[in-house]
C-alpha positions in Angstrom: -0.6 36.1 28.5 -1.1 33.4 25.9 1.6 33.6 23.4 -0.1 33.8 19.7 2.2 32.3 17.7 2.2 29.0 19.7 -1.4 28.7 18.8 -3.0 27.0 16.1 -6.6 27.2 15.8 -8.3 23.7 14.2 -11.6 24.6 13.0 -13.7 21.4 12.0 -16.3 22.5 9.1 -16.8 19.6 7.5 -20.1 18.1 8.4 -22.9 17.4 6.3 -25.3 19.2 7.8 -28.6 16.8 6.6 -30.8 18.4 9.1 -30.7 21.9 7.9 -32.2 20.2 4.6 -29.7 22.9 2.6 -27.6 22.5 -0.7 -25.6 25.2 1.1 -22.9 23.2 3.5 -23.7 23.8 6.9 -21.4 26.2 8.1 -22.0 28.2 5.4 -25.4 29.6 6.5 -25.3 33.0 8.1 -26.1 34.5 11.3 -26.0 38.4 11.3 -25.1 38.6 8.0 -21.9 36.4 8.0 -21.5 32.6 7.0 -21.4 30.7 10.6 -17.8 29.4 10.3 -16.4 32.9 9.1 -17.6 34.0 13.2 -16.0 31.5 14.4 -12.4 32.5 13.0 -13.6 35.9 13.6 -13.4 35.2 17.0 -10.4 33.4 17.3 -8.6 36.4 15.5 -10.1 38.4 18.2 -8.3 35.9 20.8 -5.0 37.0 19.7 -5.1 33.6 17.2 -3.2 34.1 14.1 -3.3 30.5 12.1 -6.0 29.0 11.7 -6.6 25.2 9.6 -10.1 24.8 8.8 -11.4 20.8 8.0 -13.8 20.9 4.7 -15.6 18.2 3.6 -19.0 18.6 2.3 -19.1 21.6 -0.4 -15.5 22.2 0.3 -14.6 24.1 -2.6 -17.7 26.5 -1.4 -16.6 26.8 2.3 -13.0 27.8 0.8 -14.0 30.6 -2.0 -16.3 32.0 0.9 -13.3 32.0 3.4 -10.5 33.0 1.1 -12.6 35.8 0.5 -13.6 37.2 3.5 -12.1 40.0 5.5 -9.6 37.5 8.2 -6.7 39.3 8.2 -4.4 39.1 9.7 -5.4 35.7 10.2 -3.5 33.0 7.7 -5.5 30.4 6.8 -5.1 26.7 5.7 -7.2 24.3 4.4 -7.4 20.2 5.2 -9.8 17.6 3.1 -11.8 15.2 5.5 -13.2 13.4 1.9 -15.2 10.9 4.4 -16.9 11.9 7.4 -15.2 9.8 9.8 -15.8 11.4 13.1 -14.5 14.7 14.9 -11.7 12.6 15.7 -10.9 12.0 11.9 -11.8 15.2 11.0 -9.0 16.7 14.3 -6.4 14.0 12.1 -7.0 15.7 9.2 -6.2 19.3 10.4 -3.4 18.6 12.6 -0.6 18.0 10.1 -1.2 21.5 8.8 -1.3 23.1 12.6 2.3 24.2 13.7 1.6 25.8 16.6 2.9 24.0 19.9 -1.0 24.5 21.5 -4.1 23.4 19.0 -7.4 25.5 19.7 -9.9 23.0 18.1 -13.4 24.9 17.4 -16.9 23.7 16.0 -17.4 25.8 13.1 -21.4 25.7 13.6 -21.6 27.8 17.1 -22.0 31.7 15.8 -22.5 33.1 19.2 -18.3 32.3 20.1 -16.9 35.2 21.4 -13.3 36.5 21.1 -13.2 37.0 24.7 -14.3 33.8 25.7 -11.7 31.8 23.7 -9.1 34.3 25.0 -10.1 33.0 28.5 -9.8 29.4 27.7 -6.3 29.8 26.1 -5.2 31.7 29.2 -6.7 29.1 31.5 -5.2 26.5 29.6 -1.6 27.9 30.0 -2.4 28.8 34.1 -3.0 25.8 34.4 -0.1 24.2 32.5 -2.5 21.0 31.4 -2.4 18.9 28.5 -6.2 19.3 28.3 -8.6 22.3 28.6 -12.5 22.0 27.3 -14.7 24.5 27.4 -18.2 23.2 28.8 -21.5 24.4 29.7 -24.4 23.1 32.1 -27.8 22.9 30.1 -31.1 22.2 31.0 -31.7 20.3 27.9 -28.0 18.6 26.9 -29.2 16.5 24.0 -27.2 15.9 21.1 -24.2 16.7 23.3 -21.2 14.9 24.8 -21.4 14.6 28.7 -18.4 15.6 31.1 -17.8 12.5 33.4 -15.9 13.1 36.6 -14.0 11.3 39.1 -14.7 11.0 42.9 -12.3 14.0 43.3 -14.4 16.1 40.9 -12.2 16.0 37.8 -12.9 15.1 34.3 -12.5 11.8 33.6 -14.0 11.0 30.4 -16.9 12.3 28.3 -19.1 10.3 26.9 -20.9 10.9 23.4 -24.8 10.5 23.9 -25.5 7.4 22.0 -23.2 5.7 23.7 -24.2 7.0 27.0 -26.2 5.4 29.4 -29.9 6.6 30.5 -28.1 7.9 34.3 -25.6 9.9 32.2 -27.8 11.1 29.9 -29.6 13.2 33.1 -26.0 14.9 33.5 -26.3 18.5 32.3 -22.3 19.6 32.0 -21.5 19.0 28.6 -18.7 19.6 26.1 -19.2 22.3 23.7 -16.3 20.9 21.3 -14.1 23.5 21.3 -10.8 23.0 23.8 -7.2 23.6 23.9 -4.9 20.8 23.6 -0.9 19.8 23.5 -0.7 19.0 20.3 2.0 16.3 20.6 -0.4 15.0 23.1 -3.8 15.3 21.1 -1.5 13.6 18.4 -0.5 10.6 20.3 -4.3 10.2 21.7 -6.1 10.4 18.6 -3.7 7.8 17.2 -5.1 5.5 20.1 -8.6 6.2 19.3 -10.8 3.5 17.6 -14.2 2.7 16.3 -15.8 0.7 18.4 -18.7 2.6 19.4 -22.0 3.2 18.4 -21.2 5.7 15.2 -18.3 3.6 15.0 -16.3 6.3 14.2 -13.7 7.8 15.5 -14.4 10.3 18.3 -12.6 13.7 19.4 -13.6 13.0 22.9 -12.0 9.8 23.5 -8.9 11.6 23.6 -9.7 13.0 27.3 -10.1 9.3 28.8 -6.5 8.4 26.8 -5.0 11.7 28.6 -6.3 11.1 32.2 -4.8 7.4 31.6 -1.1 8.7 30.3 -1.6 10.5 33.7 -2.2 14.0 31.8 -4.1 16.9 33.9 -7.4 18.1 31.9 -9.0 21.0 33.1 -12.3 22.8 32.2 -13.5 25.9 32.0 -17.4 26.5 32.1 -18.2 29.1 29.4 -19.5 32.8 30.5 -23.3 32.1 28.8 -23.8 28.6 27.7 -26.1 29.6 24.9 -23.0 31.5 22.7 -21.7 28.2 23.0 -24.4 26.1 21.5 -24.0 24.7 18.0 -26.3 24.9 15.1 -27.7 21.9 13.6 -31.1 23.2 12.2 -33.1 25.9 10.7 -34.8 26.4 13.9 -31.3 26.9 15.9 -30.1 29.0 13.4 -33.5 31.4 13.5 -32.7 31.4 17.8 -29.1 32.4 17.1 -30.1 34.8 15.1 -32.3 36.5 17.7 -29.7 36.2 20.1 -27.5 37.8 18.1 -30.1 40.7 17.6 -30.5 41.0 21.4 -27.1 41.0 22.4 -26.4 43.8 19.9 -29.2 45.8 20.6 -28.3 45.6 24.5 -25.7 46.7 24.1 -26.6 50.0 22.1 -29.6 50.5 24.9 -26.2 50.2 27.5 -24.5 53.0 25.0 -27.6 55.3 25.4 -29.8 54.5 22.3 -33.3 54.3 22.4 -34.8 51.6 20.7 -38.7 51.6 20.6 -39.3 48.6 19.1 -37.1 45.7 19.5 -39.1 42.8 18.2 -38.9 44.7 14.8 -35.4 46.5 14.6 -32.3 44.5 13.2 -28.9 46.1 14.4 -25.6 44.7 12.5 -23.1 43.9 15.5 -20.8 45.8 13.1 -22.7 49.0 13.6 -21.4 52.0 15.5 -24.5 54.0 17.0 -24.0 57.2 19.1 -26.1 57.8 22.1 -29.3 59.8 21.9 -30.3 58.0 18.8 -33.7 56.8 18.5 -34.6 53.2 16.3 -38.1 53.6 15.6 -40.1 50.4 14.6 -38.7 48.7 11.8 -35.5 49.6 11.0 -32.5 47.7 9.8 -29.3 48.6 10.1 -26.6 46.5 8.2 -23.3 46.4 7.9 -20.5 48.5 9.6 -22.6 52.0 10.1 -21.3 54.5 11.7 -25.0 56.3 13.1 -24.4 60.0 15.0 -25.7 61.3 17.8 -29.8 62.4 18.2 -30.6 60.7 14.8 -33.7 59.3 14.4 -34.4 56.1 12.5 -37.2 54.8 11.1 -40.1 54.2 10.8 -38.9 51.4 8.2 -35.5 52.6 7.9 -33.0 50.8 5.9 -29.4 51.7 6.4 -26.8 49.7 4.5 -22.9 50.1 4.8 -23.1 53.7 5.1 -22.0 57.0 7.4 -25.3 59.1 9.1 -23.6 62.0 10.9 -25.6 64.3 13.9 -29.3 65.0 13.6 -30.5 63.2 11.1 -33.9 61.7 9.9 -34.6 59.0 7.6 -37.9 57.1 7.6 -39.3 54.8 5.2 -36.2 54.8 3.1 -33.6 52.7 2.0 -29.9 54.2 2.5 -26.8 52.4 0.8 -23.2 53.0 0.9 -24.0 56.7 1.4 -22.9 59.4 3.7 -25.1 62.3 4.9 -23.8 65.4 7.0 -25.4 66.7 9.7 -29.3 67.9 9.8 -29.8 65.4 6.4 -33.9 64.3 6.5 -34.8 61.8 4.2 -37.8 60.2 3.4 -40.9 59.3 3.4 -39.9 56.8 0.4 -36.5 58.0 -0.4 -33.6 55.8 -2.0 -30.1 56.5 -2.0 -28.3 54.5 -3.8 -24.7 53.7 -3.3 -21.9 56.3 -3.6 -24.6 59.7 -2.5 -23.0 61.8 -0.5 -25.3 64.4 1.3 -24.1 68.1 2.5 -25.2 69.6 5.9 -29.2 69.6 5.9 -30.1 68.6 2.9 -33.5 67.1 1.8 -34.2 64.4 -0.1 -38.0 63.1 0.1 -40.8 61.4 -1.4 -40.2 58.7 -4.1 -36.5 60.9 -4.8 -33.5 58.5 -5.9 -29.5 59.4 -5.7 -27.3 57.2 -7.2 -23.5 58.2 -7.4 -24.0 62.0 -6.5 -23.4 65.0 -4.2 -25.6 67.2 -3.0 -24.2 70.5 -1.4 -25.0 71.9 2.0 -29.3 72.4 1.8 -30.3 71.2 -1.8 -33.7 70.2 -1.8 -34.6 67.3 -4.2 -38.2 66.4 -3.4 -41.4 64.6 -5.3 -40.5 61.8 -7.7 -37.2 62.8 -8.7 -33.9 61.5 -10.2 -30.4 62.8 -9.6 -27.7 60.0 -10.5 -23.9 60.5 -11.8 -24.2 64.1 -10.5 -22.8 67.0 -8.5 -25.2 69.8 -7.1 -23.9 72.6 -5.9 -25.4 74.2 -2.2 -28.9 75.6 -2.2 -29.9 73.8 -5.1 -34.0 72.9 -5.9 -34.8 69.8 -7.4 -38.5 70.5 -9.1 -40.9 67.7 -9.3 -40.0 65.1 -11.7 -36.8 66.3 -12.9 -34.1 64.3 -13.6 -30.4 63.9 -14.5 -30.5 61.9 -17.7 -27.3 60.2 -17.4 -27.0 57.4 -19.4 -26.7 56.9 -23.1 -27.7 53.0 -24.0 -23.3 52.6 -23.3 -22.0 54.5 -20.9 -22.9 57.1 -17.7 -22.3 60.8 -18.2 -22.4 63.3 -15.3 -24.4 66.4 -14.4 -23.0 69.6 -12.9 -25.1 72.1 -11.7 -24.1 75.1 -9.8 -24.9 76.5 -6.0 -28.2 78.1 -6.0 -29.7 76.9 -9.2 -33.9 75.8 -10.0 -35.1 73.1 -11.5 -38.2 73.3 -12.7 -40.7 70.6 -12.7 -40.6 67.1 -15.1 -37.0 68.9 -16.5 -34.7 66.7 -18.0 -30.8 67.1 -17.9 -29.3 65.0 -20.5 -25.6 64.6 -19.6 -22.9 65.4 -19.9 -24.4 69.3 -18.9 -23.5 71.8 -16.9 -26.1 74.5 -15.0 -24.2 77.6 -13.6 -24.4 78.9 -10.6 -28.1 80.5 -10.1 -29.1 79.6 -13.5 -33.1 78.8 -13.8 -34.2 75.5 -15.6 -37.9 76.2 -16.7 -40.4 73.7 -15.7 -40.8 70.6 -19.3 -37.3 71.2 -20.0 -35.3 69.3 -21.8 -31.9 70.4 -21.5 -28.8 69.1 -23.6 -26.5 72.6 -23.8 -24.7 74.1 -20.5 -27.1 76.9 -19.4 -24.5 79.8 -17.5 -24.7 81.4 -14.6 -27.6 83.5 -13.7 -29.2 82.3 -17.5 -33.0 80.8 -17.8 -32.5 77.5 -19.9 -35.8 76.8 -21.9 -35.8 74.0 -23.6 -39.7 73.0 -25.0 -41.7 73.8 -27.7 -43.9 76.3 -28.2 -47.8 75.8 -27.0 -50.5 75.9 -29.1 -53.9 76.6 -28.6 -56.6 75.7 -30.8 -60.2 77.5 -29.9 -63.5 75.4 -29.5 -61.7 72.1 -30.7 -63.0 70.1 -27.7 -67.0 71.5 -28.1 -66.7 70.7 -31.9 -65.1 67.2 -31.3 -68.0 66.4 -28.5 -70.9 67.4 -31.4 -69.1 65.2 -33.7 -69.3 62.2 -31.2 -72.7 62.8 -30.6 -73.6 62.4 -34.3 -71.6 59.6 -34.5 -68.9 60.7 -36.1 -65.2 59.0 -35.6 -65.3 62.0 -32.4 -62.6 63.7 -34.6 -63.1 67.5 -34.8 -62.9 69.1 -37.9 -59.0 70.2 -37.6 -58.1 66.3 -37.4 -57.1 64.2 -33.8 -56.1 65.8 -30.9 -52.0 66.5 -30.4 -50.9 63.5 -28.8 -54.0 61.6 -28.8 -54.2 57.7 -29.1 
């Protein structure tokens, strides 16, 4: 096994970018939800990696806050300026004086397909093979833009050569390398300090080290990567929008694999993150993001949203948006549903049309349908949300919370100005407004009286038809305009 702490990962993230036509540096653009480069270390963590140097350059002050901020532990990171762009050579220079590891895992940090297992392959073909040199290539039916492996008579790498400086024959060869490769690093020190400018970027190339090896009699092996397109880098908005989709399909083959149906797979967006159990159906339209855990014979969608949240068994949601939740067992939500972040739904509950949580519970089978609000609350079990009621829960300065006991009614457009408390299977009548605690079993009634005034429309129409102001004679009508 490849011993951790003798490796160094070199990430080189300092390119320009020009023809992704971005303000945003390069490696900075996400794929599946994470900036390109923070994949990459990602993946080297996942290879048993645990120091990494990263080479900024363009927006480096970005790439770092982004970095230094995401979730790498326990990966311990470094940071080296290229200030010109020099080269991959250069930018290797840069990086190495940080990297103290005996064996220096250089990676490109635009290819956001890497996977943890295929660098962990490399590193232990590296060390099998005890060589100074291992890259890891791939054969591609359109190599452009890439470095082409060069072999001997005996089949061994020889050089590579970069494709503007590569003639039209070598241009036909398909083997390329992919930039990322384990190397001595005494020995990629001593070759990059031979390397020179004289080609046609004249700068100073990362791949001229591999000619300089084979000529200090160094061995340099290669290992051809698992699926040559997790390998490929990004370099426009076009690549980016194919890694994305591949990212998509991988994922979502992998949950078909696991036993989840997914009826629609042009339309359904699965975070790799996600955890979903079998006999779960994504219906059309459905995004999942973040690290969701989904359980077993949900059903998702149509135009479900799930964000960052936990769905347990038997669960619906469709045409919703769910975020930072948790729902027990049995929960349906939807049609047009949002809960927001920190709801927290008990064993078949219901919440349904145009219904918003926000920072609630709701015990085992409330029902909060129809154009409702319930934020900065707790609801006991059994609980019916009426039409249009709401929690009112904010005062212009700060959030107050609702309590409102197991088994209590809501009646229709009722308003709970917080901080209240209902009691256990108290009644709330229908136009409430309610700003005293109501006890248990008790009817709150909080509305004024109604008042009914005899023939006033009849008299008011006569009075328009004489052309009157279309008053009656007892003055406007209560709440007219």
């Amino acid at each position: 096994m490849t011993d951790p702490a003798g490796v160094t990962a070199l990430v080189l993230a300092a390119g320009l970018g020009r023809r992704m036509h971005s303000t945003l540096p390069k490696v900075l653009h996400r794929v599946g939800g994470r900036a390109m480069v923070e994949r990459v270390l990602q993946a080297a963590r996942g290879a048993g990696v645990r120091d990494a140097v990263v080479v900024v350059g363009s927006g480096a002050a970005a790439v770092e806050a982004q970095l230094r901020g995401a979730d790498l532990a326990p990966l311990r990171l470094a940071f080296a300026l290229q200030a010109e762009q020099q080269g991959t050579g250069h930018a290797a220079l840069q990086g190495l004086a940080l990297a103290a590891g005996r064996t220096v895992l250089i990676l490109p940090g635009d290819v956001p397909l890497l996977e943890a297992a295929e660098l962990a392959a490399l590193l232990e073909a590296h060390q099998a093979a005890r060589a100074g040199i291992t890259l890891l290539t791939a054969q591609l039916a359109e190599p452009t833009g890439y470095g082409r492996i060069l072999r001997d008579s005996d089949g061994r790498i020889a050089a590579i050569v970069e494709e503007r400086d590569a003639s039209a024959e070598q241009r036909r060869i398909g083997e390329v390398f992919t930039l990322a490769g384990c190397f001595r690093r005494d020995l990629l020190a001593a070759t990059l300090a031979e390397c020179r400018t004289g080609n046609a970027q004249g700068e100073i190339y990362l791949t001229d080290t591999i000619a300089l090896a084979r000529a200090r009699g160094e061995r340099v092996e290669a290992r051809a990567a698992t699926r040559a397109a997790d390998v490929l880098g990004v370099n426009d908005r076009r690549a980016l929008a194919q890694a994305e989709a591949a990212l998509r399909a991988r994922t979502l083959d992998r949950l078909l694999e696991a036993g989840v149906t997914v009826e629609d797979a042009a339309t359904t967006f699965v975070d790799e993150a996600a955890q979903i159990a079998a006999d779960t159906t994504l219906r059309p339209m459905t995004v999942i993001e973040g690290p969701c855990v989904i359980g077993p014979r949900c059903e998702l969608g149509p135009g479900a949203h799930v964000r960052a949240s936990r769905v347990d068994a038997d669960c619906r949601i469709w045409h919703s948006v769910v975020e930072e939740s948790a729902l027990a067992a049995g929960c349906l939500v939807g049609p047009f549903a949002h809960l927001r972040r920190g709801t927290s739904l008990g064993r078949g509950v219901e919440v349904g049309n145009f219904a918003e949580v926000k920072n609630a519970a709701l015990g085992d089978g409330t029902k909060q349908h129809h154009h409702s609000y319930v934020g900065d609350a707790e609801l006991g079990a059994g609980v019916n949300v009426g039409a249009g009621a709401i929690t009112v829960n904010f005062d212009g300065r700060a959030k107050h919370r609702t309590v409102v006991g197991d088994g209590a009614f809501l009646g229709c457009n009722a308003n709970l100005v917080a901080p209240v408390r209902i009691g256990r299977g108290a009644f709330v009548a229908a136009g409430s407004t309610i700003t005293r605690p109501v006890p248990e079993d008790a009817l709150g009634i909080g509305r004024a009286p109604q008042e009914v005034r005899e023939g006033w429309a009849a008299r008011r129409r006569r009075a328009q038809e004489a052309g009157g102001p279309g008053q009656a004679p007892e003055g406007p009508a209560p709440g007219g305009r």
